[in-house]
N, C-alpha and C positions, 0 to 999 in steps of 0.2 A: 504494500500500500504506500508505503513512505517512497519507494524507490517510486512510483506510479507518479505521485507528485513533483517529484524533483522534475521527472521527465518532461512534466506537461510546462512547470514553472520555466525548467533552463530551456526548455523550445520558445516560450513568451521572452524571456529574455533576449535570447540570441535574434531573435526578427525584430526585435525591437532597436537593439544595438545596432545588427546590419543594416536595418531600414532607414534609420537615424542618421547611420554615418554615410551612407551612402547620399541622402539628401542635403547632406553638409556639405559634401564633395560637388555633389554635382547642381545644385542650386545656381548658386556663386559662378559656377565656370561656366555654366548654360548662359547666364546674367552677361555673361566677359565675352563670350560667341558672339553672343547676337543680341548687342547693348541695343538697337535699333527697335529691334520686335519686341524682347525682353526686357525694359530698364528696370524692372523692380518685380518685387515677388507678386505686386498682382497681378502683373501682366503674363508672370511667369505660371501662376495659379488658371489665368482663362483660355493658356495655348493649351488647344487639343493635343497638337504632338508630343510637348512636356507633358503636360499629364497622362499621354498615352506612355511615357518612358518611366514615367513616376510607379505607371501600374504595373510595371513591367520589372521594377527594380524591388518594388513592392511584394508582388507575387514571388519573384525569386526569394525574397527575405523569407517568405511564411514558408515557399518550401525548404530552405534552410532547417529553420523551425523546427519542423516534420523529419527534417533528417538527424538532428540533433536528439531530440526525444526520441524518437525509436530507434538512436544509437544506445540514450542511456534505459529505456523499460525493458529494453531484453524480451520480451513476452508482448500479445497483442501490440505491437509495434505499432502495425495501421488503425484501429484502436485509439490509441493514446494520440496520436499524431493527429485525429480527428477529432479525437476531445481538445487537444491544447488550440486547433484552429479553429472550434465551435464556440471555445474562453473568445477568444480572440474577435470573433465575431459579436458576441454581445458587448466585449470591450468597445467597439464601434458603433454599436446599434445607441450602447449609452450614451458617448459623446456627440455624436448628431443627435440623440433625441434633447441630452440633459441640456448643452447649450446654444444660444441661439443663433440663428443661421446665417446671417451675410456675417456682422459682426467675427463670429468666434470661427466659423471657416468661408473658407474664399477657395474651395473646394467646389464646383455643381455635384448637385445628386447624380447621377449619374455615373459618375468617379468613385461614389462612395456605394452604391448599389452594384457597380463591375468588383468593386475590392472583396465585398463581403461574396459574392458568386465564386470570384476565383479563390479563395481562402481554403476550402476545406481540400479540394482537391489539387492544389498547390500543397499542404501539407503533407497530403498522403503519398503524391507523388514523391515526394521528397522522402518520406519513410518507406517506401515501397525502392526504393534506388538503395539504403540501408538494409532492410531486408535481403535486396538480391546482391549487396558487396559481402555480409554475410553468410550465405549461403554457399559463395562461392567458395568460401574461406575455410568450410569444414567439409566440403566434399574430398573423399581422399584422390590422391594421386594418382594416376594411372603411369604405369611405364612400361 
């Protein structure tokens, strides 16, 4: 059970981190590209193509996630990696619902409605790539 937790926790974690830095990195340099289109984060917020890379950097994080936790549960890997991206999910459902909407995101629904769809199965994908490095790993040798 405890192991069950950590799993689901250090996958929240790790998408959070790489989500994070990732948009730290690449914000600012998108900004420095194409100072014209993009001068500032709201501009950078209402470009479909940024936000289409956003989803895209995004999605990668959760399958991270999903690969990270069903490195550490050992057991129903896709499972756990589906719970940690279903947290993950209402972690989102809360911040759109709890604050309010131009103000606190500068995000369109849309972006937050493709996040929450691609989520579960970005994780699992990600623990399902786990599972099968595993597998690999205990089939014996042939010579």
């Amino acid at each position: 059970m405890i192991r069950s937790v950590l799993a689901v926790l250090a996958g929240i974690v790790v998408l959070t981190i790489i989500s994070f830095g990732i948009e730290a990195a690449v914000d600012p340099l998108l900004m420095r590209m194409f100072a014209v289109t993009l001068p500032d984060a709201a501009a950078l917020s209402r470009n479909f193509p940024a936000r289409l890379l956003m989803l895209a950097y995004t999605t990668f994080s959760i399958g991270l996630g999903g690969y990270v936790t069903a490195w550490i549960a050992k057991r129903a890997r896709i499972w756990h990696a589906a719970i940690m991206s279903a947290v993950e999910v209402a972690f989102t459902l809360y911040v759109m619902i709890a604050a309010p909407f131009p103000e606190a995101h500068q995000a369109p629904l849309w972006w937050w409605i493709a996040g929450m769809i691609l989520m579960v199965p970005a994780a699992c994908l990600g623990a399902e790539l786990r599972v099968g490095q595993s597998s690999r790993r205990t089939l014996p040798r042939v010579s």
